[in-house]
N, C-alpha and C positions, 0 to 999 in steps of 0.2 A: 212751441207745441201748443195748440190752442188746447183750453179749459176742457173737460170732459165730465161731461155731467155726475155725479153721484148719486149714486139710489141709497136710501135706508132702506133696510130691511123690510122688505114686507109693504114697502109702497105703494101704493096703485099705480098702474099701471108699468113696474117692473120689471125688465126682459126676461123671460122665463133664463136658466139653466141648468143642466143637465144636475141630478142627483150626483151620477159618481161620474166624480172627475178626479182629476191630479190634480196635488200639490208639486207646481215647479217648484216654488221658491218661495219661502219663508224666512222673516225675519222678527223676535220682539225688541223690542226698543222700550227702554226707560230713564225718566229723566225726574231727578231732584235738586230745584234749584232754590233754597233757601232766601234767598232774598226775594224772588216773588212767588215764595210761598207755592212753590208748584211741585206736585207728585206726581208723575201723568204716565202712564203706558200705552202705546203705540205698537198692534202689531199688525203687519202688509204682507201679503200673500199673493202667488199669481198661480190660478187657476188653469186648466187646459181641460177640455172637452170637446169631441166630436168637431174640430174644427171651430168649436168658440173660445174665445180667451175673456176672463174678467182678472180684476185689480182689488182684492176684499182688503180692508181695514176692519180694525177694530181699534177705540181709543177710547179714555175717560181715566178717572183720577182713582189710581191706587188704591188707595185707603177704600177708595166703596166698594173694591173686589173683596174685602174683606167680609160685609156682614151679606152682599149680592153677588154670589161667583156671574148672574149673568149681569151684569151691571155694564152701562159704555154704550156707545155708538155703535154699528156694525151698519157698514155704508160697501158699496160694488158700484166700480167702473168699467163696461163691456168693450170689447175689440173683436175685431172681424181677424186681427192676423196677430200672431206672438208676435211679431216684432214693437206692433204698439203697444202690446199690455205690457211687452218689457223693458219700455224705453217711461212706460206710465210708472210702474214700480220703480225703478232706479231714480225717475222724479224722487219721488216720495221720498225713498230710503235718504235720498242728497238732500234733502231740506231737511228734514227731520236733523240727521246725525251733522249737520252743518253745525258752525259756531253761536246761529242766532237762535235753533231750536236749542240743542245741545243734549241731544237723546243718547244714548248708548244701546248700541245692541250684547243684548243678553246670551250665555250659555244655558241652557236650562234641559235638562234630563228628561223632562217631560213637562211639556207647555200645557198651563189651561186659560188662555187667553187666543182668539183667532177664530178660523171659522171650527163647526162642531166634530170636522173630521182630523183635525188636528191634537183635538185634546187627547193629553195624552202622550203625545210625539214629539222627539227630543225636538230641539231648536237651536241654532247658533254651533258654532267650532268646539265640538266636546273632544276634552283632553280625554288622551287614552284610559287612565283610572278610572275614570268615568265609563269610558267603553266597557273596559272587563266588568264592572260591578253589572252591571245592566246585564249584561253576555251573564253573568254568574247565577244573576235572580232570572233569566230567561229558562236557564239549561233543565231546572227541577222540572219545572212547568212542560217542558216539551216532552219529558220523559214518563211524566205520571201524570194527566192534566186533574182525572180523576182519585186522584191518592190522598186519603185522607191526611191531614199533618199527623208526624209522627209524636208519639207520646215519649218524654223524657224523663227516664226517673231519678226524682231528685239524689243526688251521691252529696250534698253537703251539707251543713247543720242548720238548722233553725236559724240560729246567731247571724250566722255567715250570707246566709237570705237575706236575711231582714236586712243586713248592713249593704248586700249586693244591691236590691232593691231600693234603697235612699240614697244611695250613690247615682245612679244612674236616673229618681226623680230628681234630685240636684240638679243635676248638670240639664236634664230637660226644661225644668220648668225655669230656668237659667237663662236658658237659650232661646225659648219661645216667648218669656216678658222683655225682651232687649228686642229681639229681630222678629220682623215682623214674619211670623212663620209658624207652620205647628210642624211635629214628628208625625209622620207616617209613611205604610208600608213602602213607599218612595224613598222617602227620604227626607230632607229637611224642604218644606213644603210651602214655597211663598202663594201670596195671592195670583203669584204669576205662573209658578210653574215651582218644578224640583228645581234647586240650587245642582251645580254642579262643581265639581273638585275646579275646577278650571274657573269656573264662576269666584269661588273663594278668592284663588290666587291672583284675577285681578281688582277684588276689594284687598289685596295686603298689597299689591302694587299702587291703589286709589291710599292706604293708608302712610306708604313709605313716604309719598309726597308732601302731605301732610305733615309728618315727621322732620323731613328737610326745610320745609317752609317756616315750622315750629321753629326750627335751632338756628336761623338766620338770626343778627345781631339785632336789626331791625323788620320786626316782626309787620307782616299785612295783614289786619283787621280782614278786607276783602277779600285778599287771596284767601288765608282760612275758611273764610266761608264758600267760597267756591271751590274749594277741592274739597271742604266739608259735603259738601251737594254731589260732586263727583264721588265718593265715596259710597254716600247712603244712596246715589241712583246704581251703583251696581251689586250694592248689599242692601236690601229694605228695610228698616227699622220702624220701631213704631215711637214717633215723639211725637205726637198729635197732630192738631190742622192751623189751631192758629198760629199766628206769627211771631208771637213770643213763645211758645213752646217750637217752633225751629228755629227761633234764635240761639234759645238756649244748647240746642243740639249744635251748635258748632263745635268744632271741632279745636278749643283753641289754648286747652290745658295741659300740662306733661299726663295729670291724671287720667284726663279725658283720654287721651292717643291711648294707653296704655290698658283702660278700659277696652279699646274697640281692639286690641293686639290680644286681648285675651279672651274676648267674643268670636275672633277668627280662628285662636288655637281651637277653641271649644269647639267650633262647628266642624275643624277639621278633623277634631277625635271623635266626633258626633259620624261622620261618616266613614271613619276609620272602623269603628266596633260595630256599626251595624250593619255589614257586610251582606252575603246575600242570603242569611237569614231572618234580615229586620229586627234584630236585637231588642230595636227602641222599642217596638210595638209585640215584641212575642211577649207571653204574657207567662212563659216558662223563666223561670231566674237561672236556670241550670245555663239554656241559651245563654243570658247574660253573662255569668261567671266564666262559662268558655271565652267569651268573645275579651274578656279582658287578657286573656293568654298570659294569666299571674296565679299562683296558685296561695290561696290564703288559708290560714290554718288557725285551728283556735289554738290558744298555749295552754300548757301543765304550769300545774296550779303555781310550783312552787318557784317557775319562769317567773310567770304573769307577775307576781309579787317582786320578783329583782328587778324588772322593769318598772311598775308601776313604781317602787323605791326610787330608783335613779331617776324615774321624770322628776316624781314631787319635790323630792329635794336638790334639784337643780335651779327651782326657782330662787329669784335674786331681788323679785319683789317683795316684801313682806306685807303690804298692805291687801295683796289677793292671794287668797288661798286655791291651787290648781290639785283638781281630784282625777285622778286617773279611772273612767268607770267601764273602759274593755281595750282587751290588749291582742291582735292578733298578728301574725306572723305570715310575711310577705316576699315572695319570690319571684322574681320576672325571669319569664324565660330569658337565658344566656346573659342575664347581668352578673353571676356569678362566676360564670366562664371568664369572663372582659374585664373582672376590677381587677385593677394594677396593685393589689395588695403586694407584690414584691418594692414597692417606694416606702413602703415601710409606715410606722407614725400612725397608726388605723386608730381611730376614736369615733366612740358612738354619738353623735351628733345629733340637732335636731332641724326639721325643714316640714314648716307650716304653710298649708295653704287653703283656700275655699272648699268648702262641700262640695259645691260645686265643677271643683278643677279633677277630683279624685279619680273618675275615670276613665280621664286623660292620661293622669299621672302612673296609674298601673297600668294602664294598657301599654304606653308609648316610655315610662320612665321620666325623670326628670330634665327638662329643657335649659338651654345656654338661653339668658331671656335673648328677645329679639329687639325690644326698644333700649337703647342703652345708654348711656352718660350723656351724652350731647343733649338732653333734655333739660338736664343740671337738676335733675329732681331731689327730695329730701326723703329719700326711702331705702335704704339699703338692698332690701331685694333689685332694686331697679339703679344701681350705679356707684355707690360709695365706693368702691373697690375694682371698680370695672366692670366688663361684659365676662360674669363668671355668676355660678352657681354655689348660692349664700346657704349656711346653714348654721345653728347658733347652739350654744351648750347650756340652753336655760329656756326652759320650756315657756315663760312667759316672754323671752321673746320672738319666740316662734308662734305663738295663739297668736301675737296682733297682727299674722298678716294670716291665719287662719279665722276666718270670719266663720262666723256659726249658720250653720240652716234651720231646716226645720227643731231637729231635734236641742237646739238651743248649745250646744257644744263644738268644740273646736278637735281635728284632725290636723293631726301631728307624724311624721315620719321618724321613727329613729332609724337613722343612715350610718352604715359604716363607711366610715370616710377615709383615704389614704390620703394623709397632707403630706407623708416626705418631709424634707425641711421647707419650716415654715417663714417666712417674710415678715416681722410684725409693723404693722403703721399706727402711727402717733394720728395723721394726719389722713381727714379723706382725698383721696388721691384718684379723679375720674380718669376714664381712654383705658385705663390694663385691660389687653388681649389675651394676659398669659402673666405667670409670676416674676420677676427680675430673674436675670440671670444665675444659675444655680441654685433656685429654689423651686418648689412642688407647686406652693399654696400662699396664699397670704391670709393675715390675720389683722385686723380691726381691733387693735387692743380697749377695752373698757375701758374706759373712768376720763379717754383723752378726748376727742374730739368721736369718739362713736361714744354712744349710751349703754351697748353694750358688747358684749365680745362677738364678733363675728368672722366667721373662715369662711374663704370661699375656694374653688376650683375650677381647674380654666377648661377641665379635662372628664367627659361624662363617666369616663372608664373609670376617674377616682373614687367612684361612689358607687355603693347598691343599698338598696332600699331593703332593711331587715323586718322592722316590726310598722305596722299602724296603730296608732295609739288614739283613742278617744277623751277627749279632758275635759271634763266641767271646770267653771272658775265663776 
């Protein structure tokens, strides 16, 4: 196929065409290749009008759609018949997404890359969830276009606000310093376009690789970094331009992997709760506290105090003093219906985690993690005991995996837990799916080869989440 000229935008002597035309076919492409430093997005489109066909591109490096949405090249190749603009595209699309380019095409909910009539409009194989969220924020809008938003009055406390509202800044300003992306009325929002549910799932497919390459005996410096590249080209991150700051973004630690495993739950509860009333960006907290579909309560006085008793004095450190400064009372829908309190052995437990993770954690409950022993990491949350759900009886050591936000304090769960008969080990023991034979739960005894007592459960029904606890230390 011989060469076919390219016009830039706006060149002299340019072949006119038509204003409104059809998009046949769209594709965006993006590619992060860490070794030569390259962030590039590539999107091609093929035009039809009135019997003319053209070939648009749009391309240029990432990172500058950031501080320039119009930023890139925006180049048109013309044809007298679709069959050549469509045989011009499919060029394109096959070099680009080829082994030498190494671009990927993109899911995106709403593209703002391509030509000006596309912004806006999905792009790429969107998974059904995706479908209905779009279908859900469409349906208001067709029904009232003129309807003012409705006003909601607040039914919860002051407390209960202020605590909804730093949960839900956590987790965003979380989300948006890692990925390169901000919150709004869309959704989670790249330079590129809205992420989509389906977008997600094949960065946790880019991240599984990763994982498996990780736990190989003999580890590839190389490979890590090219499925690291494979990864952040289909989740966009922000780790700079130069070449030691992508270096560093490899992908090549237990830490690291496990980092990006919990940037992907986050965006998935990120568009889990903002449903099709925009949670993240309604500026109502009542909105927010519904969307968590957990009901929180403040406690009577004389609660507050037996709890706030039993955290403090569970700690086993004595060199740090842990101050309990608010205690509220949590219930997720039908976790109480599901606990298998008939296993018997129920102890109120503790299970810490980021500001950040909180409303993930009431909205969706607690998670089986998903990166597991095969890492051979040194962190209990993430394997000493297997692929189960850890939780500890001393409040200090549940704050070290509950990191502080803003407000300089650690978020703590007291769980009531059903162990059943319990397993105890001397020894860390990686791989458990489940407890040995005839038992509920296992246990991590202190003082042997764990630092300190840890129970875990293999089963999510053994657990609901009773109180959230706030702890200064």
């Amino acid at each position: 196929m011989a060469e076919v000229k390219a016009w830039r935008e706006g060149a002299p002597g340019e072949p006119k065409f038509p204003t409104n035309f059809e998009v046949v076919k769209k594709a965006v492409l993006q590619v992060t290749d860490i070794k030569t430093n390259r962030n590039k997005y590539y999107a091609v489109e093929l035009h039809s009008a009135k019997g003319k066909f053209r070939v648009y591109t749009h391309y240029g490096r990432t990172d500058d759609l950031e501080t320039n949405p119009d930023a890139g090249a925006r180049e048109s190749r013309y044809f007298s018949t679709l069959a050549e603009a469509q045989n011009q595209y499919d060029k394109i699309y096959r070099e680009k997404t080829g082994s030498t380019k190494g671009y990927k095409e993109l899911s995106l909910a709403s593209s703002k890359i391509g030509s000006r009539k596309t912004f806006g409009q999905s792009s790429g194989n969107i998974d059904d969830a995706t479908l209905k969220k779009l279908a859900a924020k469409a349906e208001p809008a067709k029904k009232d276009k003129k309807a003012a938003p409705p006003t909601v009055t607040i039914t919860i406390t002051k407390e209960i606000q202020d605590l909804v509202t730093y949960l839900y800044k956590e987790a965003t300003n979380a989300l948006t310093s890692t990925v390169n992306a901000t919150i709004t009325a869309n959704g989670i929002e790249t330079p590129l376009g809205v992420l989509t549910i389906g977008q997600i799932d094949k960065g946790q497919t880019a991240l599984d690789a990763l994982v498996a390459a990780f736990g190989k005996k003999k580890k590839s410096a190389s490979e890590l970094t090219d499925l690291s590249g494979e990864f952040y080209t289909v989740i966009p991150h922000r780790f700079g331009r130069s070449r030691a700051e992508a270096q560093e973004a490899v992908l090549d630690t237990a830490d690291k992997l496990n980092q990006k495993q919990e940037t992907l739950q986050l965006m998935r509860d990120m568009l889990s709760v903002n449903g099709a009333t925009n949670v993240l960006v309604n500026p109502q907290v009542e909105q927010k506290y519904t969307a968590l579909k957990c009901q929180i309560d403040t406690v009577a006085a004389d609660k507050a105090a037996e709890i706030k008793k039993y955290v403090e004095k569970s700690a086993v450190e004595k060199w740090t003093k842990y101050k309990v400064k608010s205690v509220w009372q949590v219930k997720r829908n039908g976790e109480h219906e599901s606990f298998a309190e008939s296993l018997g052995n129920t102890k109120l437990l503790f299970h810490g985690s980021a500001a950040r993770n909180w409303v993930g954690i009431l909205s969706r409950g607690l998670l089986m993690p998903k990166i597991v022993v095969s890492l051979g990491v040194d962190r209990t949350d993430e394997g000493w005991l297997g692929n189960g759900i850890y939780f500890g009886n001393a409040v200090c050591t549940s704050a070290n995996y509950a990191s502080p936000g803003k407000r300089g304090t650690h978020l703590i769960s007291v769980v009531n837990v059903a162990l059943g008969k319990i397993k105890p080990f001397k020894k860390i023991t990686y791989g458990l799916n489940k407890p040995p034979a005839g038992f509920h739960s296992c246990h991590g005894v202190r003082g042997t080869e764990f630092d300190d007592d840890e129970f875990v459960v293999y089963d999510t029904k053994q657990q609901r989440l009773e109180y959230l606890v706030e702890v200064a230390s």
